[in-house]
C-alpha positions as CSV (number, residue, x, y, z in Angstrom):
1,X,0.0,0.0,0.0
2,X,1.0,3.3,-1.4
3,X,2.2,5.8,1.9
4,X,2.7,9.7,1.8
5,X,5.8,11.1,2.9
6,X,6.3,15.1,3.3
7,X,9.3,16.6,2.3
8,X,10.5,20.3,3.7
9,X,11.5,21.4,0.0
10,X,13.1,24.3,1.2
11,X,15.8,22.9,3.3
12,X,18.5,22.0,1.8
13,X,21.3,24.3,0.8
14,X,20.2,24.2,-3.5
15,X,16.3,23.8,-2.2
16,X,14.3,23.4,-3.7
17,X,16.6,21.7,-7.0
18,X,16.8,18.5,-5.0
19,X,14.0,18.0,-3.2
20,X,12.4,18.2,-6.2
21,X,14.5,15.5,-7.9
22,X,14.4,13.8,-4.9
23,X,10.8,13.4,-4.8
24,X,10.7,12.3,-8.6
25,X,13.0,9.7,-8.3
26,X,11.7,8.2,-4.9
27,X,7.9,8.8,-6.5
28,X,9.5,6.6,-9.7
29,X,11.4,3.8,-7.7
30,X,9.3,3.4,-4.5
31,X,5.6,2.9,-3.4
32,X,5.3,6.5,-1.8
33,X,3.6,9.5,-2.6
34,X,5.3,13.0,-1.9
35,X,4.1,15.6,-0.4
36,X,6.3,18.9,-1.2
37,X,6.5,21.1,1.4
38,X,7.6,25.2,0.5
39,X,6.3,28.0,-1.4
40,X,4.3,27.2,-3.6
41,X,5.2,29.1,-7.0
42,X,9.1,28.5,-5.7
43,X,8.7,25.3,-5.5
44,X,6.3,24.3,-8.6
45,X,8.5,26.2,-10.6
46,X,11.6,23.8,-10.1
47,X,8.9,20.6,-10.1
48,X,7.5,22.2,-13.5
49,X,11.0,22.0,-14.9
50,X,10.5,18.0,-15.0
51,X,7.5,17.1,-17.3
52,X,7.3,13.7,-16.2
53,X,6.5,14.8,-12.4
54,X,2.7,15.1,-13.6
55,X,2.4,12.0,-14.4
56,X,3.7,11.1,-10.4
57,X,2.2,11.2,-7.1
58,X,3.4,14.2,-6.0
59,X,2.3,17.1,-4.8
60,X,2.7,20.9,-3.3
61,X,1.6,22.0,-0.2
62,X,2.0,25.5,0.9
63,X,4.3,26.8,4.0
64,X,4.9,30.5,3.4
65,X,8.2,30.3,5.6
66,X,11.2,28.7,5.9
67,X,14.2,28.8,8.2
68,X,17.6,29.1,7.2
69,X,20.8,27.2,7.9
70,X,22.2,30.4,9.9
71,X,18.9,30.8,11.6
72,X,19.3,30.2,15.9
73,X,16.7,27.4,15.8
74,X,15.0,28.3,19.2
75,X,14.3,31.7,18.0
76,X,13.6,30.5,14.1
77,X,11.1,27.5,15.9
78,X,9.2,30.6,17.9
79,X,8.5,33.0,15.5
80,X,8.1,31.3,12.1
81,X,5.0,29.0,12.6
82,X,4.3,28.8,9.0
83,X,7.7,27.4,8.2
84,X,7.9,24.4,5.6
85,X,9.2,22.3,8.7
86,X,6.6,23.0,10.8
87,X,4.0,22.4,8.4
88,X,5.3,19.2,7.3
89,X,5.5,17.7,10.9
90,X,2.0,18.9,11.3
91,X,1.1,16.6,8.4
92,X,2.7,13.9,10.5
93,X,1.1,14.3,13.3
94,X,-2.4,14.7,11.8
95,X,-1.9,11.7,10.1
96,X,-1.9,12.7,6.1
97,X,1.5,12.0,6.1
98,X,3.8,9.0,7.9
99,X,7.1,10.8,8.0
100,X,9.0,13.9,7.4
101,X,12.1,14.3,5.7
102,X,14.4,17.8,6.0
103,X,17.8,18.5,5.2
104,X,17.1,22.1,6.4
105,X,18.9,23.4,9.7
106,X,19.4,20.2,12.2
107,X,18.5,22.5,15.1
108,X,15.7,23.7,14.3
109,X,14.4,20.5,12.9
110,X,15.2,18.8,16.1
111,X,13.4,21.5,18.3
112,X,10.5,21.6,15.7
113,X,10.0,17.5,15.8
114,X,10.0,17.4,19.6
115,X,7.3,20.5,19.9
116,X,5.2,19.3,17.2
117,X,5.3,15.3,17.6
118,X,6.6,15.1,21.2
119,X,8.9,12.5,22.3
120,X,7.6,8.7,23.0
121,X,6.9,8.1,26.9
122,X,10.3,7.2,28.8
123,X,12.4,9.1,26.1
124,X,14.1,12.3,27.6
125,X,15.6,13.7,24.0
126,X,15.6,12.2,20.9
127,X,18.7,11.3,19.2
128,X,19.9,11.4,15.5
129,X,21.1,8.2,14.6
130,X,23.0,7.7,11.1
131,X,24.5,4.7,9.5
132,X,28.7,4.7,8.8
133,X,30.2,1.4,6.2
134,X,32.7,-0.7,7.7
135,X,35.6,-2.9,6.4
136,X,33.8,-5.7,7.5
137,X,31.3,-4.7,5.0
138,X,28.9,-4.5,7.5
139,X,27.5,-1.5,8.6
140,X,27.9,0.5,12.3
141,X,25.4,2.8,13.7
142,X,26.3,5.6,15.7
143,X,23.7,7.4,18.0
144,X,23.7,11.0,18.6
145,X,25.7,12.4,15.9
146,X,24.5,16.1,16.5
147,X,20.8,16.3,18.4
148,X,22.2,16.9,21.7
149,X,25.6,18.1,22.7
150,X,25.2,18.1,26.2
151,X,23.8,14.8,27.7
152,X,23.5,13.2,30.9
153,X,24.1,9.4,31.6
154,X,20.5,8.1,31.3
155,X,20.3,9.8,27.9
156,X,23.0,7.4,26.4
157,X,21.2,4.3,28.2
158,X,18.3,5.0,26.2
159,X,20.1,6.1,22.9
160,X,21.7,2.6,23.3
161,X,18.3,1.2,23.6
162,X,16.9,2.6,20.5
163,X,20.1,2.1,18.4
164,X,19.5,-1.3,19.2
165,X,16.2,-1.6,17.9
166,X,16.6,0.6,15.1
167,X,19.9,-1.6,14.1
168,X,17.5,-4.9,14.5
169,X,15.0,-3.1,12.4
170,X,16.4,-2.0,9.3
171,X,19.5,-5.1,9.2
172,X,17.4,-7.7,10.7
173,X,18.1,-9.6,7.1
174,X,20.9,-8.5,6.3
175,X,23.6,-9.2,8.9
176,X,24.0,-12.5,11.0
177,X,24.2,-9.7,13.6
178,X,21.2,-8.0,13.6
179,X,19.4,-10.9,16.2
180,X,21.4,-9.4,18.9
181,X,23.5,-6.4,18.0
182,X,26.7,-5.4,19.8
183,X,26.3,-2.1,21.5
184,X,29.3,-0.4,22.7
185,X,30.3,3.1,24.4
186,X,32.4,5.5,22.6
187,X,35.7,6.1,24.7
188,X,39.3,6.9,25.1
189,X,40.0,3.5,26.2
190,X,38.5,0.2,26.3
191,X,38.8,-0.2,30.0
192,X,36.0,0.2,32.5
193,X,37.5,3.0,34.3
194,X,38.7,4.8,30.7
195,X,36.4,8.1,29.5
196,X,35.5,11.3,31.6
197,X,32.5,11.5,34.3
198,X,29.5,10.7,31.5
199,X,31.0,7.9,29.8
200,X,31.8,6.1,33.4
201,X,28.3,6.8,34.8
202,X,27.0,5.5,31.3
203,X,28.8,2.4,31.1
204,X,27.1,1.0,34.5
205,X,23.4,2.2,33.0
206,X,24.2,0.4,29.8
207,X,26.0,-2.8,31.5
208,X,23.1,-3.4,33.6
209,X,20.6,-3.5,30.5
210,X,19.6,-6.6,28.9
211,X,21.7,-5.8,25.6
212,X,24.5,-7.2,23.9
213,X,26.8,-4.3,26.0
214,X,30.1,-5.0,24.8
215,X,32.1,-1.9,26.8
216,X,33.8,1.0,26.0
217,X,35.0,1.1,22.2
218,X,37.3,3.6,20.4
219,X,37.2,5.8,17.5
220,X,39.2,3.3,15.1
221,X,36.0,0.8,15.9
222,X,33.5,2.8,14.1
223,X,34.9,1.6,10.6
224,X,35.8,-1.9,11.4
225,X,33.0,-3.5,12.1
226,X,33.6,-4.6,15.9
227,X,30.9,-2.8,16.8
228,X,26.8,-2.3,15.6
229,X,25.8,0.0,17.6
230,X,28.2,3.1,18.9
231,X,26.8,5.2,21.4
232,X,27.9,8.9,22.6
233,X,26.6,12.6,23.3
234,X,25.7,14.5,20.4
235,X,29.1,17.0,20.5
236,X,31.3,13.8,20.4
237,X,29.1,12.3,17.6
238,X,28.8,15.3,15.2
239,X,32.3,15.4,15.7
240,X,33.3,12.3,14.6
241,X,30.6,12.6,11.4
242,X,32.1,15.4,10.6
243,X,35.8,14.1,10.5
244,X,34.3,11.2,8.6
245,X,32.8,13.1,6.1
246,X,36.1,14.9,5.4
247,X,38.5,12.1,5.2
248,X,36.1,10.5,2.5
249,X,36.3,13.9,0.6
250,X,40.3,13.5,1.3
251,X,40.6,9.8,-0.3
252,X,38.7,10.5,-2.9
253,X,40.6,13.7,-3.7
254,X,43.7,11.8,-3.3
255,X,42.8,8.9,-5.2
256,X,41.6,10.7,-8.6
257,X,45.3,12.8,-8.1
258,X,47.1,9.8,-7.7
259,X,45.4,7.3,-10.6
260,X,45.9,10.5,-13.0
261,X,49.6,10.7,-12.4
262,X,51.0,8.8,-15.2
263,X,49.2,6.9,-18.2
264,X,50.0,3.7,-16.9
265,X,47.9,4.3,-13.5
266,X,45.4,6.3,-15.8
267,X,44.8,2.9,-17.9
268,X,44.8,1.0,-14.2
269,X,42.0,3.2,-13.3
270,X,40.2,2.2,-16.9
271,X,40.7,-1.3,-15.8
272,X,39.5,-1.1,-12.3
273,X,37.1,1.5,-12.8
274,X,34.4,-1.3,-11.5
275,X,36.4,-1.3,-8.2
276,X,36.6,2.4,-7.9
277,X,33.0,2.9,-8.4
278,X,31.5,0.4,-6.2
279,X,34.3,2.0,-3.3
280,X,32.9,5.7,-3.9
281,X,29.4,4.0,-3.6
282,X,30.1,2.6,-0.2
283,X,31.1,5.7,1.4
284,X,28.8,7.6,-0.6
285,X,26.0,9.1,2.2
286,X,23.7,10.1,-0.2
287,X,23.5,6.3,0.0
288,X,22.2,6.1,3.2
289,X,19.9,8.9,3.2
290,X,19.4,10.5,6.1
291,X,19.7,10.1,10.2
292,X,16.3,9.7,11.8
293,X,15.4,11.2,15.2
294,X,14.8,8.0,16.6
295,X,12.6,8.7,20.2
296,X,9.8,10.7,18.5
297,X,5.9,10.1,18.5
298,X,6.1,10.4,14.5
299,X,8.6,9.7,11.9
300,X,11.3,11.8,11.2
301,X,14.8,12.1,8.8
302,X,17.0,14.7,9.0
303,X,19.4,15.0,5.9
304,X,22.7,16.4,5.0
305,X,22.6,19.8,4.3
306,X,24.4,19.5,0.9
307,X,22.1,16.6,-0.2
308,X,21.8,16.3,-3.8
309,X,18.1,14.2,-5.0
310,X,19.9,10.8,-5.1
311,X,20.1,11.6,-0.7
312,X,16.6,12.9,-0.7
313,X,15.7,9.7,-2.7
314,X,16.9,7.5,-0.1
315,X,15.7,9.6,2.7
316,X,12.5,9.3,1.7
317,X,12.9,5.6,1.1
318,X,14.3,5.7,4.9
319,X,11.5,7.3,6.5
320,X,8.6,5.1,4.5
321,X,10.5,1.8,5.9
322,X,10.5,3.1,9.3
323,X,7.0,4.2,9.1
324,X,5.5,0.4,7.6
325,X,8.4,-0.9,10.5
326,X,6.3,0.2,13.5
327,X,9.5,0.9,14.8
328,X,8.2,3.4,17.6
329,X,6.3,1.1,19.1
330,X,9.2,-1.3,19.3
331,X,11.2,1.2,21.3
332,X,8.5,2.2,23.6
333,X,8.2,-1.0,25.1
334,X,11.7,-1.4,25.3
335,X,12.6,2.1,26.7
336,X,9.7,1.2,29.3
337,X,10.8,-2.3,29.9
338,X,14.1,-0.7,31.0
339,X,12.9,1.8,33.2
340,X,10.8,-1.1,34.9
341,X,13.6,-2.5,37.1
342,X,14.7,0.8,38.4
343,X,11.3,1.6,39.5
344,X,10.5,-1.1,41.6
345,X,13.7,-0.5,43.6
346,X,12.7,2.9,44.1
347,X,9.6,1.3,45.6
C-alpha cells in the first residue's frame, strides 16, 4: 500500500533543486507519494522544470516560511510557525503523512520535531542516529551524531536502547548480527575506568541492561565492524561525522590525483574503474539517506545539508520503511521495559 511522505523542499542548501529531484525519483522507484513542502510558486516552478513529475504522485503544499541554515533554531522554531518544517511535521502528526524528511537546519528540525510530535513516553531527548560502512562490509550505527551536545548518563542508556532496535529493524536480514547487535560506548580506552565523568556513569546504566553491552570502544571501531551499535553525546558524535565526512572527501581527492599521475595508472584506473566505483558507492551518504530522530511520537529524517536528489531519494525511502516498521512502538516497550527495574527498587 501506497504511503505519503512530506518533504521540507526548502531545506536544503540548493532547495528546492533537490528536493524536487528527490521526490521524482523516490515517487518513480518506490511505493510512496510526496508531499512537497515550501512555497508554492518557488517550489512548482523547479517541479514544472520536470514534465514527467505530472504524471507522479506528487504534490505541493503551501508553507509561506522557511528557516535558514544560519537561523538560531529556538528563536527561528518561535516566530516562524508557518515554516515548511513545521508544516510538514503537522502533516505527520495529523496523520496525512507518515514521516517527514528535511535536510534544512538540524536544530531547528530537532526542536521543531519534539514541539510538534513530542517524544515517545520514557524518552528524555531524541537522538539522530545515522549509518557509517565498515571494512567488515557491514555496517555501524552511531547514535547522537549532533541532536544533543550536552547529555547526561541516562540519555545514552536510552540512545543505546533505540540504536539497538533501530539496528535490529532495518539489518534484521541483512547481517547474521542484527538478532542481537553489539552495542558499545564510545571512549578513550576500552577499559571500565577509561572516558570522563559521563562515559563512566554510562557504562554501568548500559552494563546493567539486557543488551549485547560490549564496553567501551574507540574511534578506530567505528569503521571496522567490531561494533553495531556506537553510542555517545551529540558533540562527540557530530564530531566524529564530521571528520568522517572529510577524510572520505580527502581519499577521494587523493585517489583521482594519484590514478591520473602517469598513463600507466590512468589505464589501471580504466581497468578497475568497477572497483573504484562500487568504493565511492560505499562511502557515498547520499546512500544512506538520512539520520532519523529516533525517540519521536512520529517519523522523522534529517538530511545532509548538501544533499543532492539521489540523498533525498533514499531519505525518503528511509522514512517510509521506518513508518511500515512500527518501529516506535518497538522502542516504547523497550525504553519502558528498562525503566521497569529501576522503578520497583525505588519502591
Amino acid at each position: 500500500m501506497s504511503i505519503t511522505i512530506a518533504v521540507d523542499a526548502m531545506g536544503a542548501d540548493r532547495a528546492p533543486k533537490p528536493e524536487v529531484e528527490g521526490a521524482i525519483l523516490a515517487a518513480r522507484e518506490y511505493d510512496v507519494r510526496v508531499v512537497l513542502v515550501g512555497q508554492k510558486e518557488i517550489v512548482g516552478s523547479e517541479l514544472a522544470l520536470h514534465p514527467e513529475a505530472r504524471r507522479l504522485p506528487i504534490e505541493v503544499v503551501h508553507a509561506s516560511e522557511f528557516i535558514g541554515m544560519d537561523e538560531k533554531a529556538a528563536l527561528a522554531v518561535k516566530h516562524k510557525r508557518d515554516s515548511s518544517m513545521r508544516v510538514g511535521l503537522r502533516m505527520v502528526k495529523e496523520g496525512t503523512a507518515a514521516g517527514f524528511v528535511s535536510a534544512g537546519n538540524t536544530g531547528a528540525a530537532m526542536v521543531t520535531a519534539k514541539l510538534v510530535l513530542g517524544v515517545l513516553p520514557g524518552v528524555d531527548r531524541p537522538a539522530l542516529a545515522t549509518v557509517f560502512p565498515t571494512a567488515a562490509n557491514t555496517a555501524t550505527i552511531m547514535l547522537d551524531v549532533g541532536a544533543n551536545v550536552d547529555c547526561k548518563p541516562q540519555n545514552l542508556q536510552q540512545f543505546a536502547i533505540m540504536g539497538n532496535v533501530y539496528f535490529r529493524a532495518i539489518f534484521s536480514d541483512r547481517f547474521v548480527t542484527a538478532s542481537n547487535p553489539r552495542v558499545g560506548l564510545l571512549s578513550v580506552g576500552e577499559e571500565e575506568t577509561k572516558g570522563n565523568d559521563l562515559t563512566r556513569e554510562a557504562f554501568q546504566l548500559l552494563k546493567a541492561l539486557p543488551l549485547n553491552f560490549m564496553g567501551n570502544v574507540e574511534g578506530r571501531d567505528l569503521y571496522n565492524g567490531r561494533a553495531d551499535v556506537i553510542v555517545c553525546d551529540g558533540f562527540v558524535g557530530n564530531v566524529a561525522l564530521k571528520v568522517s565526512e572529510g577524510m572520505v572527501e580527502a581519499i577521494r581527492a587523493i585517489l583521482k590525483e594519484t590514478m591520473q599521475a602517469t598513463v600507466a595508472r590512468q589505464m589501471g584506473f580504466l581497468l578497475a574503474r568497477n572497483a573504484f566505483v562500487d568504493f565511492k558507492k560505499r562511502l557515498d551518504y547520499s546512500e544512506y539517506g538520512g539520520a532519523p530522530l529516533l525517540g519521536l511520537k512520529g517519523v522523522a529524517i534529517v538530511s545532509h545539508g548538501s544533499s543532492n536528489g539521489n540523498a533525498i531519494k533514499n531519505a525518503i525511502r528511509v522514512a517510509a520503511e521506518f513508518a511500515r516498521s512500527g518501529l516506535n512502538q518497538k522502542i516504547q516497550e523497550e525504553i519502558q521495559a528498562a525503566a521497569q527495574p529501576a522503578a520497583d527498587l525505588k519502591a
